[in-house]
Residue frames as a rotation matrix with the C-alpha (Angstrom) as fourth column:
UNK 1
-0.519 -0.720 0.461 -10.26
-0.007 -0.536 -0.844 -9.76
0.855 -0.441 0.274 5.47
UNK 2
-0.347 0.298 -0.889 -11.14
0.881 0.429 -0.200 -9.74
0.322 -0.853 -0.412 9.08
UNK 3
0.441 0.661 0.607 -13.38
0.376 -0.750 0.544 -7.33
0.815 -0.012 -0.579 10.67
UNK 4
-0.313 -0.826 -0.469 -11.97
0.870 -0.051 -0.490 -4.51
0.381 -0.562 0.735 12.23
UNK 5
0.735 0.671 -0.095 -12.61
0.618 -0.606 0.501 -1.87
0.279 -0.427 -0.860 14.03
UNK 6
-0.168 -0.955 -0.246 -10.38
0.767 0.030 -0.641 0.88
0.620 -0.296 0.727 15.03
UNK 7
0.893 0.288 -0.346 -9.46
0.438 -0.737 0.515 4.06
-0.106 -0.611 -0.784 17.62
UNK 8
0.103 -0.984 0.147 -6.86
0.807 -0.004 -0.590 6.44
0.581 0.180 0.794 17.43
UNK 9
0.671 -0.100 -0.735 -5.22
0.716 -0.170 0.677 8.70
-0.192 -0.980 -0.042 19.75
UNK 10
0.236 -0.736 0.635 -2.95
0.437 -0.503 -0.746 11.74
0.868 0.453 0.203 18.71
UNK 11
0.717 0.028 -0.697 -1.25
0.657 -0.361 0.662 13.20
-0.233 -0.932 -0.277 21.93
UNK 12
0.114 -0.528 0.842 0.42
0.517 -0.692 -0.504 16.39
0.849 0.493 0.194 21.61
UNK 13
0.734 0.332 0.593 1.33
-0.176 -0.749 0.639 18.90
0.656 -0.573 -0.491 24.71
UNK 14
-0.498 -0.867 -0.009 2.98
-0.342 0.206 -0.917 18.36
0.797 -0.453 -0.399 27.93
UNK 15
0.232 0.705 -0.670 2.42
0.170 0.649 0.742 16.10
0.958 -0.286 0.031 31.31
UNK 16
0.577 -0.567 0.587 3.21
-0.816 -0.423 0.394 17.10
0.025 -0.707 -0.707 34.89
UNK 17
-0.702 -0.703 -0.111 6.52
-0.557 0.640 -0.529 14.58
0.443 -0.310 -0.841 36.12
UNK 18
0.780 0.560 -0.278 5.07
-0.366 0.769 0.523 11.28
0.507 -0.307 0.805 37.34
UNK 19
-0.116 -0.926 0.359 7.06
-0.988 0.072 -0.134 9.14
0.098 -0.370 -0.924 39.55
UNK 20
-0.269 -0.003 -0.963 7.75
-0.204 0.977 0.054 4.84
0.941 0.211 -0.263 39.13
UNK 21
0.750 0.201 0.630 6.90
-0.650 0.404 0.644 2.22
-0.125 -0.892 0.434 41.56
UNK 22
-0.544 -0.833 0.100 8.80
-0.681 0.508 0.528 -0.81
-0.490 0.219 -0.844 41.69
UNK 23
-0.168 -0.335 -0.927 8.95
-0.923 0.384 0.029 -2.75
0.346 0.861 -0.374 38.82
UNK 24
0.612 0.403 0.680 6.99
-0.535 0.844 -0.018 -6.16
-0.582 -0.353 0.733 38.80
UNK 25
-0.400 -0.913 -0.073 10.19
-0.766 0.290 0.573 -8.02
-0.502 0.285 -0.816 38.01
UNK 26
-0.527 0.206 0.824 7.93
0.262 0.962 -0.073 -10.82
-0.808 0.177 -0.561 36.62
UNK 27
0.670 0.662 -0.336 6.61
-0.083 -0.383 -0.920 -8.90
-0.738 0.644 -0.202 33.55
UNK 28
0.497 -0.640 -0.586 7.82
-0.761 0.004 -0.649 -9.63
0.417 0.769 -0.485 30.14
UNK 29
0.885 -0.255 -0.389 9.01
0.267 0.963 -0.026 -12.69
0.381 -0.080 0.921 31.51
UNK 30
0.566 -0.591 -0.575 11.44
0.186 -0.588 0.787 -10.81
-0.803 -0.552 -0.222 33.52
UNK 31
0.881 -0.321 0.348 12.34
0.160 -0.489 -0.857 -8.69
0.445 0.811 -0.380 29.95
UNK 32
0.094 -0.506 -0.858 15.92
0.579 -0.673 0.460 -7.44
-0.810 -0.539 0.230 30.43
UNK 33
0.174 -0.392 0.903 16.76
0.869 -0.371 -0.328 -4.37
0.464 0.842 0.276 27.75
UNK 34
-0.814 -0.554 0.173 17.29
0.549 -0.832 -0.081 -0.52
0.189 0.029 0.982 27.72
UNK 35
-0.098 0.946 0.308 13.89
-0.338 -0.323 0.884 -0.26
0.936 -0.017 0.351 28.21
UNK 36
-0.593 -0.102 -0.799 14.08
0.687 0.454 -0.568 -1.72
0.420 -0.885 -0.199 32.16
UNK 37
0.702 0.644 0.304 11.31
0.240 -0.615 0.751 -0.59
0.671 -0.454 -0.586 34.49
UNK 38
-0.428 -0.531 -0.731 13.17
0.806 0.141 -0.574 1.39
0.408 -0.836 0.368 37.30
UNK 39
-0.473 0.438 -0.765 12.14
0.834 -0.058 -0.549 4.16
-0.284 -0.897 -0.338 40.23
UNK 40
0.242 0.341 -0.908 11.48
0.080 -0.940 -0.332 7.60
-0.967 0.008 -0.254 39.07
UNK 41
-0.644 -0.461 0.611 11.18
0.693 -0.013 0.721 9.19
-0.325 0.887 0.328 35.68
UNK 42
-0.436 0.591 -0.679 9.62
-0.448 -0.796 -0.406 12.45
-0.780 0.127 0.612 33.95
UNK 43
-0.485 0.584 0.651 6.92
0.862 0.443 0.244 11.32
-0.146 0.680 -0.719 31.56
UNK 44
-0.738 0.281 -0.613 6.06
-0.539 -0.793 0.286 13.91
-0.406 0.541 0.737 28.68
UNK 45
-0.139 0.812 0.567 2.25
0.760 0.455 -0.465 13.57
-0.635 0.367 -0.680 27.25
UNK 46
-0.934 0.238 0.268 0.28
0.059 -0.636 0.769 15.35
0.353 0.734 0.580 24.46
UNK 47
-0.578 0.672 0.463 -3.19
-0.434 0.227 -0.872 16.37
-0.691 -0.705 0.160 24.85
UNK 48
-0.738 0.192 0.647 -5.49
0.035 0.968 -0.248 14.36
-0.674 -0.160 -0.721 23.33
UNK 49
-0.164 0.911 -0.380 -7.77
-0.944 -0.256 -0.208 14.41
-0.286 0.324 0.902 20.28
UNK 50
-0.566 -0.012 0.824 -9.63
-0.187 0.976 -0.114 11.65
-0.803 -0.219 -0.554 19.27
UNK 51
-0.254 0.297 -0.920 -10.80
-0.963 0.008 0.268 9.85
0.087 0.955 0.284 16.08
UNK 52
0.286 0.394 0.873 -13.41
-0.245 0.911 -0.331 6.95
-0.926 -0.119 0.358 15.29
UNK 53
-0.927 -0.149 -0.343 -12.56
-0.370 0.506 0.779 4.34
0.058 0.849 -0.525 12.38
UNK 54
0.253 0.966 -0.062 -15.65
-0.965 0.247 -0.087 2.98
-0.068 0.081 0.994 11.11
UNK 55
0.075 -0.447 0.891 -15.73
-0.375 0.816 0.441 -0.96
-0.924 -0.368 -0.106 10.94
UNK 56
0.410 0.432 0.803 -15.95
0.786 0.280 -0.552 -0.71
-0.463 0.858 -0.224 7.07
UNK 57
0.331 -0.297 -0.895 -13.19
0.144 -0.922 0.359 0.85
-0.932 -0.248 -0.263 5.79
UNK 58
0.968 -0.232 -0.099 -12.17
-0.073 0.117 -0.990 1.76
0.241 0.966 0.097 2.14
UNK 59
0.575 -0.817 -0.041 -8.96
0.804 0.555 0.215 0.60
-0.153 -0.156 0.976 1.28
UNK 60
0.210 -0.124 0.970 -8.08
0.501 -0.838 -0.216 4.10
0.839 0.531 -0.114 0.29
UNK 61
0.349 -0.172 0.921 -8.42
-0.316 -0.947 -0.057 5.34
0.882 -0.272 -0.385 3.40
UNK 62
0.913 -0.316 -0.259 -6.69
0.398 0.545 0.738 2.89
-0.092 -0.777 0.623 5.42
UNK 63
0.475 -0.877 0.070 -2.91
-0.385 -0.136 0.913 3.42
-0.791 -0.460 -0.402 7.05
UNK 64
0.414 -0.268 -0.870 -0.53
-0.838 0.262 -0.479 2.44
0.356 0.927 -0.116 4.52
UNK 65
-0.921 -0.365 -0.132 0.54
-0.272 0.850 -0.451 -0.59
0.277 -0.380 -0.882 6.85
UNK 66
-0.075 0.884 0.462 -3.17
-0.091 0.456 -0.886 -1.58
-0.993 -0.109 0.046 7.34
UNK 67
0.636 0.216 -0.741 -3.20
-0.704 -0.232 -0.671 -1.35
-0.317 0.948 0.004 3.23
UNK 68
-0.292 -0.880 -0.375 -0.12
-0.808 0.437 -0.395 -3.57
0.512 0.188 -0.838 2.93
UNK 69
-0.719 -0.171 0.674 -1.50
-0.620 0.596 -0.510 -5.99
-0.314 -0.785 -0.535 5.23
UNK 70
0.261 0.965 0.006 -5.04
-0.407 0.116 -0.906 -6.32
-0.876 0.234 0.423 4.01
UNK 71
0.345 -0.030 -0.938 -3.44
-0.939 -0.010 -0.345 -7.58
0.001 1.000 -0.031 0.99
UNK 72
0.967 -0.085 -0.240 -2.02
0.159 0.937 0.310 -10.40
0.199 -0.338 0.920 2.81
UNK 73
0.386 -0.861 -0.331 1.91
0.618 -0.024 0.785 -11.08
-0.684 -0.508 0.523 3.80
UNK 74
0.771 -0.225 -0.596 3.35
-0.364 -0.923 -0.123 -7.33
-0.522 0.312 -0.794 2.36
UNK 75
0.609 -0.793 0.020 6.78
-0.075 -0.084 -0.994 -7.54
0.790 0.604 -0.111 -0.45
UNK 76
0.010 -0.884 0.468 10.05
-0.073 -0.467 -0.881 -7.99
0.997 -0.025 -0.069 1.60
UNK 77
0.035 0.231 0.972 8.43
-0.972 0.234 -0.020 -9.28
-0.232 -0.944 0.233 5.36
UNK 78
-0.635 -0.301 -0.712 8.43
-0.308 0.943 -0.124 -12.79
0.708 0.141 -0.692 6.62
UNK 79
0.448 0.801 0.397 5.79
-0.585 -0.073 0.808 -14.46
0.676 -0.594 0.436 8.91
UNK 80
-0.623 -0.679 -0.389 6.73
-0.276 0.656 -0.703 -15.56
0.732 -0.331 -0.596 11.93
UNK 81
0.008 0.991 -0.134 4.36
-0.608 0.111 0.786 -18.43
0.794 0.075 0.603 13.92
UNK 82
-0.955 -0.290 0.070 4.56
-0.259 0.693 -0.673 -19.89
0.147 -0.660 -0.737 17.07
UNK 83
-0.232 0.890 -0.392 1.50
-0.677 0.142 0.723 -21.99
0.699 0.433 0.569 16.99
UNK 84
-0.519 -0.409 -0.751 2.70
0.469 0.599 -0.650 -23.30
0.715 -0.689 -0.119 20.57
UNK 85
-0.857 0.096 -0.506 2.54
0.229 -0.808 -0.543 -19.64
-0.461 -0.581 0.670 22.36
UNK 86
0.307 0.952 -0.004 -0.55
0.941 -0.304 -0.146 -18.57
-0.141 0.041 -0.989 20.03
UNK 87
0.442 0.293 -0.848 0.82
0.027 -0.949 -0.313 -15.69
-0.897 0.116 -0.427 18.13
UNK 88
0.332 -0.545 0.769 2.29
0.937 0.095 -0.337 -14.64
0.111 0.833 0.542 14.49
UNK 89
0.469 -0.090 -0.879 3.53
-0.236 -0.971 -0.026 -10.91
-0.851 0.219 -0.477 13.51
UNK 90
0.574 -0.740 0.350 5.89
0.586 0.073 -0.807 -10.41
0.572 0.668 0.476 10.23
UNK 91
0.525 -0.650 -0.550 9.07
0.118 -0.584 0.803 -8.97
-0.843 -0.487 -0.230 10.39
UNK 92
0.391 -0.304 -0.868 11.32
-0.814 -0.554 -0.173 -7.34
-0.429 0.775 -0.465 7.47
UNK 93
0.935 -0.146 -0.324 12.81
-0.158 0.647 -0.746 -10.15
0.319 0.748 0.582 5.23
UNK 94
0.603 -0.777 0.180 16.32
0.004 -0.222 -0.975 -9.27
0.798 0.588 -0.130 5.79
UNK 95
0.215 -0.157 0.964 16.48
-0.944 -0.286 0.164 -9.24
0.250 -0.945 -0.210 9.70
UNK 96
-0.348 -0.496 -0.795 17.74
-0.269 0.866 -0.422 -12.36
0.898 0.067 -0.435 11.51
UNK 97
0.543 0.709 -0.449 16.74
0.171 0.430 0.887 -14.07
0.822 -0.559 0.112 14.70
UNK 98
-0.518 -0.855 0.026 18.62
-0.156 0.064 -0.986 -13.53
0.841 -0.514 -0.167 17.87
UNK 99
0.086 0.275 -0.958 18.17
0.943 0.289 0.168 -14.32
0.322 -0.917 -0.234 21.60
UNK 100
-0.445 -0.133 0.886 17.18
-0.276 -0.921 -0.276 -11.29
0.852 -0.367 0.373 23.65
UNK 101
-0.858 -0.245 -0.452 16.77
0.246 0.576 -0.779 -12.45
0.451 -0.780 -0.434 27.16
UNK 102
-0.634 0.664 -0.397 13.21
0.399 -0.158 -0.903 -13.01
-0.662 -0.731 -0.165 28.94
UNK 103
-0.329 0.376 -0.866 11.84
-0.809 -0.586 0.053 -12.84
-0.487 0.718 0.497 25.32
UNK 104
0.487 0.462 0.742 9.85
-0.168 0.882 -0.439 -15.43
-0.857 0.089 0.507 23.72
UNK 105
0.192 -0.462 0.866 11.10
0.976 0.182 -0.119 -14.52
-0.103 0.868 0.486 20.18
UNK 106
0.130 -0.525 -0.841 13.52
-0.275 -0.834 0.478 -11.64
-0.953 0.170 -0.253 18.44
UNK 107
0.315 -0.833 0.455 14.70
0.865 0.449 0.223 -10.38
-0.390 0.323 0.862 15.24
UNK 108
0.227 -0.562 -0.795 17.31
-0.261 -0.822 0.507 -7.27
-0.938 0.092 -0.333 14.39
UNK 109
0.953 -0.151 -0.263 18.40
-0.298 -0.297 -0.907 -5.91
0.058 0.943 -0.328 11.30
UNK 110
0.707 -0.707 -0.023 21.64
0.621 0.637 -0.458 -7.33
0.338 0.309 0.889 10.19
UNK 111
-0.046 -0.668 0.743 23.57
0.779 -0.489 -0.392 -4.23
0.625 0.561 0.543 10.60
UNK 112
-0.312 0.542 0.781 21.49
-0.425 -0.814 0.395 -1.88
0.850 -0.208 0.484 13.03
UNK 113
-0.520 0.414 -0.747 20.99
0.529 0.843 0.098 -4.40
0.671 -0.344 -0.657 16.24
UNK 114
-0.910 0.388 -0.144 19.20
-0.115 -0.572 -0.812 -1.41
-0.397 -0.723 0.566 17.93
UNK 115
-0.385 0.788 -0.481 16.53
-0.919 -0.277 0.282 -2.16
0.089 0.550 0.830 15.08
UNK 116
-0.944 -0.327 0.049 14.37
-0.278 0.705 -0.652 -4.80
0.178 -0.629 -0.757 16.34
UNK 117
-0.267 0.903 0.337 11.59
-0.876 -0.374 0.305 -6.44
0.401 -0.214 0.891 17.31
UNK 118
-0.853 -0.477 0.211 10.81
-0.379 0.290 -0.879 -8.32
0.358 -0.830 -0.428 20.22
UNK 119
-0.034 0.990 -0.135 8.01
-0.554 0.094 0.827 -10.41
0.832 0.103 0.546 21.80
UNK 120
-0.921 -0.388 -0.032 7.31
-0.105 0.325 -0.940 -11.30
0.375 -0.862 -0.340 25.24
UNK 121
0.094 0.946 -0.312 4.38
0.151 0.296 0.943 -12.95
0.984 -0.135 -0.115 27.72
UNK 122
-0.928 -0.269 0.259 3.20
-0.316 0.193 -0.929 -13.42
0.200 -0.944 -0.264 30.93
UNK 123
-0.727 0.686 -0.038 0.31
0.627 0.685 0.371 -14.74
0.281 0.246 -0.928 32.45
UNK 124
-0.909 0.413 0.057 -2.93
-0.400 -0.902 0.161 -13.42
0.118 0.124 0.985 32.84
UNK 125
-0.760 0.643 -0.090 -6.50
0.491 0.478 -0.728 -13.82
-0.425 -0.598 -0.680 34.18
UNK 126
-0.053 0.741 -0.669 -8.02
-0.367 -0.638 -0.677 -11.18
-0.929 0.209 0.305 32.43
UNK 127
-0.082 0.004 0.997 -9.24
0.792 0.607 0.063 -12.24
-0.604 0.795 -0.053 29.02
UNK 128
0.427 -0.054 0.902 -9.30
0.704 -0.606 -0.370 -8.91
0.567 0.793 -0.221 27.08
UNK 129
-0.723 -0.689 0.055 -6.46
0.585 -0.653 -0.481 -5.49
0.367 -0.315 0.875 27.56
UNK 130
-0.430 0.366 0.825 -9.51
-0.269 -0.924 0.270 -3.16
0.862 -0.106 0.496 28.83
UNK 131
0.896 0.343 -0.283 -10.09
0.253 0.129 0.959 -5.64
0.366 -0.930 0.029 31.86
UNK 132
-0.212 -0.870 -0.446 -6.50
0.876 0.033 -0.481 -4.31
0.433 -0.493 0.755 32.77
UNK 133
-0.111 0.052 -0.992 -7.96
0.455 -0.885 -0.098 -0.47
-0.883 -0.463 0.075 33.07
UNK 134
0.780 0.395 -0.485 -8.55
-0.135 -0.650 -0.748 2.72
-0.611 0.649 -0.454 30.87
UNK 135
0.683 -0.643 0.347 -6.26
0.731 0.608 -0.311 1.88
-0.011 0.466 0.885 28.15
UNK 136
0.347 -0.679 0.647 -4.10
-0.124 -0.717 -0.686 5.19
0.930 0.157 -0.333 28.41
UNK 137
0.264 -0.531 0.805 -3.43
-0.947 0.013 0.320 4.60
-0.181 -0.847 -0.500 31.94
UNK 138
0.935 -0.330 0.130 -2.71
0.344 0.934 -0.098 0.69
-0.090 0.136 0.987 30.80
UNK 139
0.592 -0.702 0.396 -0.17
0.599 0.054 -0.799 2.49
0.539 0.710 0.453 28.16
UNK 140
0.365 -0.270 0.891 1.10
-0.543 -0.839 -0.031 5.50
0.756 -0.472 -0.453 30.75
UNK 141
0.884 -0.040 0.466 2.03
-0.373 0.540 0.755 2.23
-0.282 -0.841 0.462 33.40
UNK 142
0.864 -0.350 0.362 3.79
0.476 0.801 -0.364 0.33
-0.162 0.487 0.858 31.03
UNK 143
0.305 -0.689 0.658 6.19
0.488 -0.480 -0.729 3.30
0.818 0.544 0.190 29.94
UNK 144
0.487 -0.438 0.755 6.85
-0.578 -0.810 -0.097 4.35
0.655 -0.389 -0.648 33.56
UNK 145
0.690 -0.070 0.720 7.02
-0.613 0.471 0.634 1.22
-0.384 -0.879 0.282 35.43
UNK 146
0.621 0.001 0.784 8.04
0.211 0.963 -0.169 -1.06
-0.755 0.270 0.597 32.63
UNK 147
0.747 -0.271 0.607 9.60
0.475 -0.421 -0.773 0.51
0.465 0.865 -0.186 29.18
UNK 148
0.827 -0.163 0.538 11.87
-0.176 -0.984 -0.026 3.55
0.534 -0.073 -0.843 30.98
UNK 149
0.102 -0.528 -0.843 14.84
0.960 0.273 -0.055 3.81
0.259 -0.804 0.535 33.19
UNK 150
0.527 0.340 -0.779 15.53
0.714 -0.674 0.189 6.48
-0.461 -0.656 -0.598 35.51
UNK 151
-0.571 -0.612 -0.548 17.44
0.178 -0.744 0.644 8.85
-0.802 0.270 0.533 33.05
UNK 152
-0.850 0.334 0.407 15.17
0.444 0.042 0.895 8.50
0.282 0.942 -0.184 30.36
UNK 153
-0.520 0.656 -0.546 11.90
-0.564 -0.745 -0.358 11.09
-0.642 0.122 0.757 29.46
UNK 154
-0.770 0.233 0.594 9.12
0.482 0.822 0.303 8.72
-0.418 0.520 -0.745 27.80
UNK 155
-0.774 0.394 -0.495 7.00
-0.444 -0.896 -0.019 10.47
-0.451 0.205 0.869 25.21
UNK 156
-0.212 0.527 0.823 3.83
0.658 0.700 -0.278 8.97
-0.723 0.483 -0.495 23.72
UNK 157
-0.936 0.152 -0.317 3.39
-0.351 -0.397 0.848 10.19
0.003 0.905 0.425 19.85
UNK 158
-0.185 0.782 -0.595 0.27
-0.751 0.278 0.599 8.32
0.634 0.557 0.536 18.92
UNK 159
-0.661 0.223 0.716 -2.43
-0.202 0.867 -0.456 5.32
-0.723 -0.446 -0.528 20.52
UNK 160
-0.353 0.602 -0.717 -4.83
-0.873 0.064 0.483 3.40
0.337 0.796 0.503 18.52
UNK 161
-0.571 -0.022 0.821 -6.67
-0.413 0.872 -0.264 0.25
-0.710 -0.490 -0.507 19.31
UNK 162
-0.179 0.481 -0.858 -8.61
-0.890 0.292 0.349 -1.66
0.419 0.826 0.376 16.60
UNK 163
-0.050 0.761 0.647 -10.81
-0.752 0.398 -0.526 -4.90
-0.657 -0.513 0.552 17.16
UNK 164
-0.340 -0.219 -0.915 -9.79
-0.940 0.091 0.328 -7.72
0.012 0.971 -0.237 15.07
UNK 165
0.025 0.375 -0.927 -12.18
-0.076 0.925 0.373 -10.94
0.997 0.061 0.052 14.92
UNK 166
0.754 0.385 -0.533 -13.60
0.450 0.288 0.845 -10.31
0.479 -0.877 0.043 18.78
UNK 167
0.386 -0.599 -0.701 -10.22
0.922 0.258 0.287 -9.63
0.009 -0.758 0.653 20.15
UNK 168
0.882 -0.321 -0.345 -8.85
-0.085 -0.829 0.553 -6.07
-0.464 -0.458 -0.759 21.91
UNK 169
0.247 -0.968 -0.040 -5.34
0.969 0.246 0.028 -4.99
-0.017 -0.046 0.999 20.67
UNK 170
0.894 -0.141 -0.426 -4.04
-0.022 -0.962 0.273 -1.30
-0.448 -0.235 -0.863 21.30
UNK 171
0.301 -0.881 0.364 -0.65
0.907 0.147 -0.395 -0.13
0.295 0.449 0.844 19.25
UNK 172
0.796 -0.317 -0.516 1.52
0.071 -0.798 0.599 3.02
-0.602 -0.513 -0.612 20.66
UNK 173
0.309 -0.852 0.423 4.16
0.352 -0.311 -0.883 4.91
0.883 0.422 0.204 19.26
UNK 174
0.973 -0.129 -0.194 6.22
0.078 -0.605 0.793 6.52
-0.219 -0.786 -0.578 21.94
UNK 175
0.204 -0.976 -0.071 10.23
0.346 0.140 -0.928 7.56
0.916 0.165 0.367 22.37
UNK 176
0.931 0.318 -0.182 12.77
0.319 -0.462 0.827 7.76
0.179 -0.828 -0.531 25.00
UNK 177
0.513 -0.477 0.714 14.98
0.141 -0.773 -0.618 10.04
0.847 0.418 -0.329 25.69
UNK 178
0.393 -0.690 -0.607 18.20
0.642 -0.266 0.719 10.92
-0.658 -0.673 0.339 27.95
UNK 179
0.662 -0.196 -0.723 20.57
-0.514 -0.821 -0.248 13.62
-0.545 0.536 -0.645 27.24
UNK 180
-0.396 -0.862 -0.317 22.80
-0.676 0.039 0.736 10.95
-0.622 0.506 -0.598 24.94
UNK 181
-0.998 -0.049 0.028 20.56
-0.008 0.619 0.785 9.05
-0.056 0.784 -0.619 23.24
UNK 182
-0.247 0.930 -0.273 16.98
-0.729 -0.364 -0.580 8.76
-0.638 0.055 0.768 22.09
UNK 183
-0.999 0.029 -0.042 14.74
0.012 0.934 0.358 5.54
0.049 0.357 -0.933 20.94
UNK 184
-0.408 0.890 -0.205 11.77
-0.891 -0.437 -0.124 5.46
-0.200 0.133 0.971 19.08
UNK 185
-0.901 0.364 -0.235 8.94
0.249 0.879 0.406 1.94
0.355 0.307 -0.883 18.50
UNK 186
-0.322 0.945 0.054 6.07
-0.748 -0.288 0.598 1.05
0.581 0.152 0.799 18.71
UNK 187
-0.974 -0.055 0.219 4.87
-0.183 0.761 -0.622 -1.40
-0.132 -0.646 -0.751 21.21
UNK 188
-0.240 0.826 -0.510 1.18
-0.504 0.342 0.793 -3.67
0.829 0.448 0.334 20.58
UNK 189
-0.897 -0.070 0.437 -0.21
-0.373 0.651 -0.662 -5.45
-0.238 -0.756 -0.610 23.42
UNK 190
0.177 0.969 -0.172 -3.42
-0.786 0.245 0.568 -8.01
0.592 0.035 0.805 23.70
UNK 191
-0.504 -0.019 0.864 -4.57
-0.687 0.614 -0.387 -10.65
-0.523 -0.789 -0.322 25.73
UNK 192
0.241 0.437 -0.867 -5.41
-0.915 0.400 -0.052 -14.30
0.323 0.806 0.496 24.75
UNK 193
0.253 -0.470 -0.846 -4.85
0.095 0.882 -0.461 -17.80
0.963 0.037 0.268 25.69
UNK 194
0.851 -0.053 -0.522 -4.45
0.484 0.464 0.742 -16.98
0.203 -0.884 0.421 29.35
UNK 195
0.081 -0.993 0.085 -1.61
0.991 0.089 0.097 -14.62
-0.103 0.076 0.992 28.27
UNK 196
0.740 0.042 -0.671 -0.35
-0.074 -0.987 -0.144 -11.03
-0.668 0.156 -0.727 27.96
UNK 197
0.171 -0.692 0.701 1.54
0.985 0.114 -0.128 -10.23
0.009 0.713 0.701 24.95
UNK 198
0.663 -0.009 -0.749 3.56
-0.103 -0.991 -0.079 -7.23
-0.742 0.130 -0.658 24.24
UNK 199
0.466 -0.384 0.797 5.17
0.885 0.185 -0.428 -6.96
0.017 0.905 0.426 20.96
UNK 200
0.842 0.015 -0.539 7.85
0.005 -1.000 -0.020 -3.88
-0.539 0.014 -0.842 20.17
UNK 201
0.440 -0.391 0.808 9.45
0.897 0.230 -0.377 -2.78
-0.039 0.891 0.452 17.32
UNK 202
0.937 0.073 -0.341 11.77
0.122 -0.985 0.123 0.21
-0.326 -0.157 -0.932 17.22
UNK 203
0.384 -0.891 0.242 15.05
0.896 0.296 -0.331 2.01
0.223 0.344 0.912 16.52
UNK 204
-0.511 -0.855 -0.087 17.37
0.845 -0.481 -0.233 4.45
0.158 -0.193 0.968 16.80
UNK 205
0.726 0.548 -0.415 15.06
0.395 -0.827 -0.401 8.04
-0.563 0.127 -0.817 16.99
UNK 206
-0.176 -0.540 -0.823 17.74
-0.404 -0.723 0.561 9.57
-0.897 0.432 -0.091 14.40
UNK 207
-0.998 -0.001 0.064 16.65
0.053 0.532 0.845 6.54
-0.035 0.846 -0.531 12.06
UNK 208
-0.609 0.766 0.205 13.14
0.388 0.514 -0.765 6.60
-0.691 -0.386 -0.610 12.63
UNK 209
0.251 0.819 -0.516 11.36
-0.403 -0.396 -0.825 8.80
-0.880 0.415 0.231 9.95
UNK 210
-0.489 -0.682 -0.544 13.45
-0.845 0.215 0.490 6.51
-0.217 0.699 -0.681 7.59
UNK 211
-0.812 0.316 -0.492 11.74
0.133 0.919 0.371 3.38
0.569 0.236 -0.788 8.82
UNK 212
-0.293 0.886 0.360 8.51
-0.892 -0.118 -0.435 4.19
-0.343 -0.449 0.825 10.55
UNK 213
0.297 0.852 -0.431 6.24
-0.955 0.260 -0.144 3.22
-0.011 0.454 0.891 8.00
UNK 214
-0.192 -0.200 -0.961 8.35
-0.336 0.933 -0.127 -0.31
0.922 0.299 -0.246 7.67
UNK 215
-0.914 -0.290 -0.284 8.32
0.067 0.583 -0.810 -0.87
0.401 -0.759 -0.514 11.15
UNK 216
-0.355 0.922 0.155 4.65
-0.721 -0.165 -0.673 0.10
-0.595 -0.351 0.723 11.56
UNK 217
-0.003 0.747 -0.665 3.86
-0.751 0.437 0.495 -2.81
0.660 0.501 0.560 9.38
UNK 218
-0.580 -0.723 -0.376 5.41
-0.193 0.570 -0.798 -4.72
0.791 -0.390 -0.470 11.88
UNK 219
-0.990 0.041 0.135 3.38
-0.135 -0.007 -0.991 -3.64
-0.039 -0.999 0.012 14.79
UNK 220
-0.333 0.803 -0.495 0.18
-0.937 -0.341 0.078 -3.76
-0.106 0.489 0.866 12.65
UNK 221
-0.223 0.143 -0.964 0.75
-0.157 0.971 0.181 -7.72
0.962 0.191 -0.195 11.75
UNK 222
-0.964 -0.267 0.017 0.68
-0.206 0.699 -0.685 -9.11
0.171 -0.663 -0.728 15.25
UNK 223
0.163 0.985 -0.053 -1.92
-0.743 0.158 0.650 -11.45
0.649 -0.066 0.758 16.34
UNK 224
-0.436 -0.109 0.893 -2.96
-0.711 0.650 -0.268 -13.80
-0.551 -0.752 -0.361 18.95
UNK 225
-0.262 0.422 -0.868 -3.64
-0.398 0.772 0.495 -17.11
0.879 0.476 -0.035 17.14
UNK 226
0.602 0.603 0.523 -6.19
-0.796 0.508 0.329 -19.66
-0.067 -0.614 0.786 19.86
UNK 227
-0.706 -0.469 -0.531 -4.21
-0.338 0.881 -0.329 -22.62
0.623 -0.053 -0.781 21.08
């Protein structure tokens, strides 16, 4: 198994209202989704406690998607490899591919196309996510400038970042909210190859304590493979 290292992040409380810039239309390969960066938006935080992972963990006390992984490709996922772009991740068995515009690769649950995961680049000069900044203001950009639209209330649940064979990768939980709907995922980013990657996996927020844990294996698998 590869050496790892981790951090986590519980956030719990409340944040004063923040307000967007414009939207670098060239992120995410100009991404389009429900998640569209646009001008203004209240952004709810927790405060903050913090936990080290040693780099030698028992398997006992790993996540139960870091436990499922460490075993190799989990019951009921598929790997998917683009050995062009320089990443893999799994994704549930049962999901299908689809086109999701200004996305490198997709795939959605047969039934549920709000359930999903998504993967997108851009370039990049920096060669690791902590030459971008402190990694909570990285993750606090991304969800106001990038992730949100102006009716939506973006909440971060949980950060972590873990170290996996040299290379930076941070995972987030967050959800957003308007007064008619609400969407929870998780969203992974790392640099590599000259590239930014963001990976996110998510679904309804009325389905979500149903499929966390499946969709956290999801956000757990991704890697940056060297091209």
């Amino acid at each position: 198994m590869a050496a790892t290292s981790s951090i986590s992040l519980s956030i719990t409380g409340d944040l004063p209202r923040l307000h967007h810039k414009a939207e670098n239309r060239n992120f995410a390969r100009n991404a389009s989704s429900s998640e569209e960066p646009q001008s203004s938006t209240n952004f709810t935080k927790r405060g903050i406690i913090l936990t080290a992972g040693a780099a030698a963990l028992s398997m006992a006390s790993l996540p139960l998607s870091r436990r499922a992984l460490a075993e190799g490709k989990p019951v009921r996922y598929e790997a998917f490899v683009d050995k062009v772009d320089g990443y893999s991740y799994y994704y549930p068995s049962d999901w299908r591919d689809f086109d999701f515009i200004g996305h490198d690769s997709a795939f959605k649950d047969r039934y549920l196309q709000l359930q999903n995961v998504r993967l997108s680049f851009i370039p990049t000069d920096k060669t690791d996510i902590h030459d971008l900044g402190p990694i909570q203001e990285v993750v606090e950009n991304l969800l106001r400038n990038v992730f949100s639209a102006p009716t939506q209330v973006p909440t971060i649940l949980s950060l972590e970042e873990r170290n996996i064979d040299g290379r930076s990768y941070c995972t987030f939980e967050y959800i957003l909210t308007n007064k008619n709907f609400s969407r929870a995922a998780f969203a992974t980013i790392a640099i590599g190859n000259g590239r930014y990657y963001t990976l996110i996996v998510g679904a309804n927020e009325r389905r979500w304590s149903r499929v966390r844990d499946q969709l956290k294996v999801v956000a757990d698998s991704f890697k940056v493979l060297d091209i």
